[in-house]
Structures are given as C-alpha cells and as structure tokens.
C-alpha positions in Angstrom: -35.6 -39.6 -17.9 -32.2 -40.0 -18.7 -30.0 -38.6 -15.9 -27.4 -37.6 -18.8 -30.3 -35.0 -20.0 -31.5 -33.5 -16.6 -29.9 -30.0 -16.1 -27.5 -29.9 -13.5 -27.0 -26.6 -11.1 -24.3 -24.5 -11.8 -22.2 -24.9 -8.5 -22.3 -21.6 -5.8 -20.6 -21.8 -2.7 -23.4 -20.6 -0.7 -24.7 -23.8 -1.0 -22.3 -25.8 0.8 -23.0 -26.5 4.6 -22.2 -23.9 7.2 -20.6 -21.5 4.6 -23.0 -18.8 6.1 -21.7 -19.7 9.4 -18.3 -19.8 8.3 -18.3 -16.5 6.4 -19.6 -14.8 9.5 -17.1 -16.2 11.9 -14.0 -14.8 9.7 -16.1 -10.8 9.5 -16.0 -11.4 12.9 -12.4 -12.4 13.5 -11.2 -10.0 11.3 -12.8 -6.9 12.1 -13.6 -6.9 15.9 -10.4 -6.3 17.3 -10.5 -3.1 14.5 -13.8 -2.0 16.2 -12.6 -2.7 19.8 -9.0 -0.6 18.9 -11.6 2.2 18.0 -13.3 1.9 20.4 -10.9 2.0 23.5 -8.7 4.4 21.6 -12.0 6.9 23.0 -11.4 5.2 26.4 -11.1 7.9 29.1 -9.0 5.6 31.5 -5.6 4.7 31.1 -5.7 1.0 30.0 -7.1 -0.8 27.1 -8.7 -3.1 28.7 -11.0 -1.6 30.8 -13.8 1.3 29.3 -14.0 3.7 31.6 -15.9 6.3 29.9 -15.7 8.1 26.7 -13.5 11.3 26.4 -10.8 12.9 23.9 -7.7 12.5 26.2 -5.8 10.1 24.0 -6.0 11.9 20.7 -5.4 15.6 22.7 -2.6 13.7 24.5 -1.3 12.3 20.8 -1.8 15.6 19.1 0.3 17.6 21.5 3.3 15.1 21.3 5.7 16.7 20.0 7.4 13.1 19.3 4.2 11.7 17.4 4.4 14.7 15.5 7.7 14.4 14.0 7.1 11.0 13.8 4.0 11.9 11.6 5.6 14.3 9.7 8.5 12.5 8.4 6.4 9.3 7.7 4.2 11.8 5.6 7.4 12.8 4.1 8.9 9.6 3.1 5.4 7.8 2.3 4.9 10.4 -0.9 8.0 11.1 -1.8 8.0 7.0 -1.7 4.9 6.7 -3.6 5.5 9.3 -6.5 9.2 7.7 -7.4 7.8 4.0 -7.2 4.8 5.1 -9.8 6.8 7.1 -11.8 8.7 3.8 -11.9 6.0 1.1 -12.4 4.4 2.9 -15.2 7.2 2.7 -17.7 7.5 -1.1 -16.3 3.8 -1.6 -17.0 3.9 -0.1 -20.6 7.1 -2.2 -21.3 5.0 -5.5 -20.4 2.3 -5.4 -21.9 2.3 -2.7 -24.6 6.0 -3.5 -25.6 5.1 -7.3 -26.8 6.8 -10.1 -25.9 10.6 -10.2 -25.6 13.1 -12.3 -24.7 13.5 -12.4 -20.8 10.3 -11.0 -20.2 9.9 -13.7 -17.3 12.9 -12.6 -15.3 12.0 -9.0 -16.0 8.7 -9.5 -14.3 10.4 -11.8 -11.5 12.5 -9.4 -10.9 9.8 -6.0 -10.5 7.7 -8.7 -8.3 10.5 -9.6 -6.6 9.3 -7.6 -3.4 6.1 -9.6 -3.0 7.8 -12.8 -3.1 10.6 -12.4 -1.1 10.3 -12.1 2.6 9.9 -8.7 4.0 13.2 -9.0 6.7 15.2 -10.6 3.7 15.1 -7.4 1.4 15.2 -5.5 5.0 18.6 -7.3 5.5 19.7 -6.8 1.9 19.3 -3.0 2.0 20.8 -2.8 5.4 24.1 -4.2 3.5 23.8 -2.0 0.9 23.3 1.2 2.2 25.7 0.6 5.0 28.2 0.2 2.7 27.2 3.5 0.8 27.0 5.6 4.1 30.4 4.7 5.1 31.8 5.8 2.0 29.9 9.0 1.6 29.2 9.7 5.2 25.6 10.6 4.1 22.7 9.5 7.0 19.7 11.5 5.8 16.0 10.1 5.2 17.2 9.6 1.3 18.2 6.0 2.1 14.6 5.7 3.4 12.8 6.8 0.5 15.2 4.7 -1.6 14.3 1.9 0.7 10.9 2.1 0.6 10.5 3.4 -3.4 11.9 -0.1 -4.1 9.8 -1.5 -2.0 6.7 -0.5 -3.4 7.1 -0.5 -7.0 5.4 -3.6 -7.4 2.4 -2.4 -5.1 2.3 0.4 -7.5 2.8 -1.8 -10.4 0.3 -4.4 -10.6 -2.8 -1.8 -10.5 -1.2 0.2 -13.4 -0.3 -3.1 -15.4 -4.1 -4.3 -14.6 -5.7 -1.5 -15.9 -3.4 -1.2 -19.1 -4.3 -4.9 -19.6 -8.0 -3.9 -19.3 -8.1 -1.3 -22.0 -8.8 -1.9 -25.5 -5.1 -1.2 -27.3 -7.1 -0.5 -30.7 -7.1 3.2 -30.4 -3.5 3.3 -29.7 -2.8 1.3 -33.0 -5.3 3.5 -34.9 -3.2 6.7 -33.5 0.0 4.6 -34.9 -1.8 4.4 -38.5 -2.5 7.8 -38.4 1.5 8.8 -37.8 0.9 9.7 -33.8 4.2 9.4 -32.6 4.4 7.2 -29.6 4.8 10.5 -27.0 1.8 12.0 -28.4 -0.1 8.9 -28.4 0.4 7.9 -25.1 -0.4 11.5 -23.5 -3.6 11.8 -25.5 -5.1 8.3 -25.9 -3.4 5.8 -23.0 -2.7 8.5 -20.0 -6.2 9.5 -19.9 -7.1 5.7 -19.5 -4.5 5.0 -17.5 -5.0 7.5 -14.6 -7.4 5.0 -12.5 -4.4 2.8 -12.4 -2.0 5.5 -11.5 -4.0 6.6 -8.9 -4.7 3.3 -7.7 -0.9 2.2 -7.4 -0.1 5.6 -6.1 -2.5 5.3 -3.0 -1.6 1.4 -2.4 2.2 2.7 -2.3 1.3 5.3 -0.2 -0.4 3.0 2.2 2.4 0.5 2.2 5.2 3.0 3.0 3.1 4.8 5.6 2.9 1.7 8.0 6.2 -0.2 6.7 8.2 -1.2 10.2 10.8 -3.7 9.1 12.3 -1.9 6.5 12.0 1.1 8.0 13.7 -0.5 11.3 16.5 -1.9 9.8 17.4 0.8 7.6 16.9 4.5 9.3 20.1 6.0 11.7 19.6 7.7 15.0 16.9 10.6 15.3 14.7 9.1 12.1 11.8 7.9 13.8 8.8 7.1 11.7 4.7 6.9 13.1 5.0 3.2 13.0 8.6 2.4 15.0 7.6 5.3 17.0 4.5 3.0 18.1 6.9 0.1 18.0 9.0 1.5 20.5 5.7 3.1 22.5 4.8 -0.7 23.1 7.8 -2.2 24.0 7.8 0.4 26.9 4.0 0.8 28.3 0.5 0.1 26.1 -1.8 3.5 26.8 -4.9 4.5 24.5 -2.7 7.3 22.8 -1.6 3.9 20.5 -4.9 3.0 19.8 -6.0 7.1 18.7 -2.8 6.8 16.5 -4.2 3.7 14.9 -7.2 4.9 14.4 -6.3 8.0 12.5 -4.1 6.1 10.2 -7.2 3.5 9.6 -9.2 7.0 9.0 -6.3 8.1 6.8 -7.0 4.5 5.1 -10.3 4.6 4.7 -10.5 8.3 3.3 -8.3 7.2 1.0 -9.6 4.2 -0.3 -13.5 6.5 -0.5 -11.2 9.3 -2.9 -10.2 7.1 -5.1 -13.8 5.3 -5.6 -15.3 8.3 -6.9 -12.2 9.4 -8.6 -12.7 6.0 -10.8 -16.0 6.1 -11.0 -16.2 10.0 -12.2 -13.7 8.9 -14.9 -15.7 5.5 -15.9 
C-alpha cells in the first residue's frame, strides 16, 4: 500500500514521551507550596516550618489585629472602587473595538489600553510615582484617591480583554436587525448587547478585583504615610519576623479567590 494513502494520526501531546510525567511534576510544583501555606497557616506553633499541632491561633491572632484590619478594609476599599471605574472603563473600550469597525489608529489605541500588560509592573509604578507627586505638591491632596487612580489604570486591560472576548463571541446580527428596525443605538445596546455582555462584565470585574486586591508595587510606590494595604502590610510583616498569622492571611485571600472564581461559574452558566 502506498504510504501517501495510509491515514496518519492526528497529533495529541499525550503521546509524546514523559508528557504524563512531566504534566505531573509542574501540578506538583505549582500547587504544593499552596497546600503547604494552608496547611501551616493551621499550625499551632509559632514557625512555619515545623507542625506542631493544629489549632486556630493564627487566624484569632489575625482577626483581632487591629492593623490587619485596616489593612483589610482599605484594600477592600480601593480593590472595588478599583474594579468598578476600570470596567466602567473597558466596556466603552471594548464596544469601540470591535463593534465600532475598523478605524484609523486602531493599533495604537489597542497598544495603548494593553499598555499595562506589556510594560513592566515597576515601570508604570515609577511613572505614576512622577505623576502623582507632582499633583500632590500642587494640591496638597494625600488621600487613597491617587490609589484608586493608580490601580483603575492599572486594571483596565484585566477588565478589558474578558469584556472584548465575550463581545467578540456574540453573534452582532441581532444588533444590526435592531438597527433595521430604527433601535437607536442606547436602546439597542441595553436590550440586546448588555444582556449578553454581562458574563464579560462580570468576568473583567472579578479579574480587576483580584488584581487590585493583591497589587504590591504599585501600591508601594504610590500610597503616603498611614495607607497601608493587606498586601504591604504582609510585605512589611516579613521583612520583620515570618509567623503563621501570614500564612492565615494568605489563605483567606486564596478563599476570597476561590469563592470568587465558584460565583462567577454559576453566574455564567445560569445565564448560558
């Protein structure tokens, strides 16, 4: 027979030599220290090294903080308010790309709302120091608003690329039909694109959320005196001595994660 004619197998990965192995090894690598930080963060001694039982006394000892809890309260603060301006943000941006056709410059425009991602995280850290430095001194205003500033421009494109995903997903048919039918373009987007949409907005919402909640460098760089965030407060907590109330932290905020990422499964799914 003709080897031109024999059917060849359509190539899988699982197939090539020690990728079970392989896949294994990086699971491993990538989740054990996760499991180990939960694990000692129920440690009842005071190191993280050694298990010396299992008790509570980290996440009482967190809880009562007073520190940790303003630390937790103003992340909270500045991670939503942070996440609602950079959606409200990226959806305009995400209609504009790919519902408002091509235009002239549309490379730079999307350069520019990526520009976040592709830039190094202590650059744009740097960048905003300059900037708001300058503004302070001239209006001799040092509240969390540069923070939320900081970190809304930070996340747009975190918030943008699930919203411009889903609105490249979804069939733009109806939307034209509503145009033939003299919808104007308000009305058409809150009755036939929002409605759509909202798995996306939810999505980049949550992923912005996430991203300003554990942010350090920017947050570092650009908060004054008395602004101390979950993260730098952890920063500053390991610089000085390593105890399990880091590790009950940690875990919450991978609970906080995880909750999260479980909401908005059955959020899409109801909506599919």
């Amino acid at each position: 027979m003709d080897s031109s004619t024999v059917p060849r197998k359509a190539f899988d990965v699982r197939r090539l030599p020690f990728f079970g192995g392989l896949a294994i090894s990086c699971f491993i690598f990538l989740y054990l220290p996760i499991i180990l930080l939960v694990m000692y963060s129920f440690n009842a001694g005071s190191t993280i090294a050694i298990w010396e039982g299992f008790s509570w006394r980290w996440y009482s000892a967190a809880w009562a903080n007073e520190q940790v809890q303003r630390a937790a309260w103003l992340s909270l603060i500045i991670a939503t308010s942070s996440a609602l301006l950079a959606t409200a943000c990226a959806v305009p941006a995400a209609l504009a790309t790919t519902r408002g056709g091509g235009f002239k410059g549309f490379s730079v425009v999307f350069a520019l709302i990526n520009q976040p991602l592709m830039v190094p995280e202590i650059v744009t850290a740097v960048a905003l120091l300059v900037f708001f430095s300058s503004i302070k001194v001239a209006t001799g205003y040092t509240g969390i608003g540069y923070l939320v500033l900081a970190h809304t421009a930070f996340c747009i494109p975190f918030a943008y690329m699930p919203i411009r995903a889903r609105l490249q997903s979804m069939d733009p048919s109806l939307e034209q039909a509503a145009a033939d039918l003299y919808a104007r373009p308000w009305r058409s987007f809150k009755t036939i694109t929002l409605p759509q949409l909202w798995p996306g907005i939810l999505a980049g919402a949550m992923l912005a959320f996430v991203i300003s909640l554990d942010d350090v460098v920017i947050t570092e760089f650009v908060k004054t005196a008395g602004q101390e965030t979950l993260p730098t407060y952890m920063l500053g907590q390991l610089r000085r001595v390593v105890t399990p109330e880091i590790n009950a932290i940690s875990t919450v905020l991978l609970g906080i994660s995880i909750v999260m990422v479980v909401i908005f499964h059955f959020l899409s799914k109801t909506r599919q």
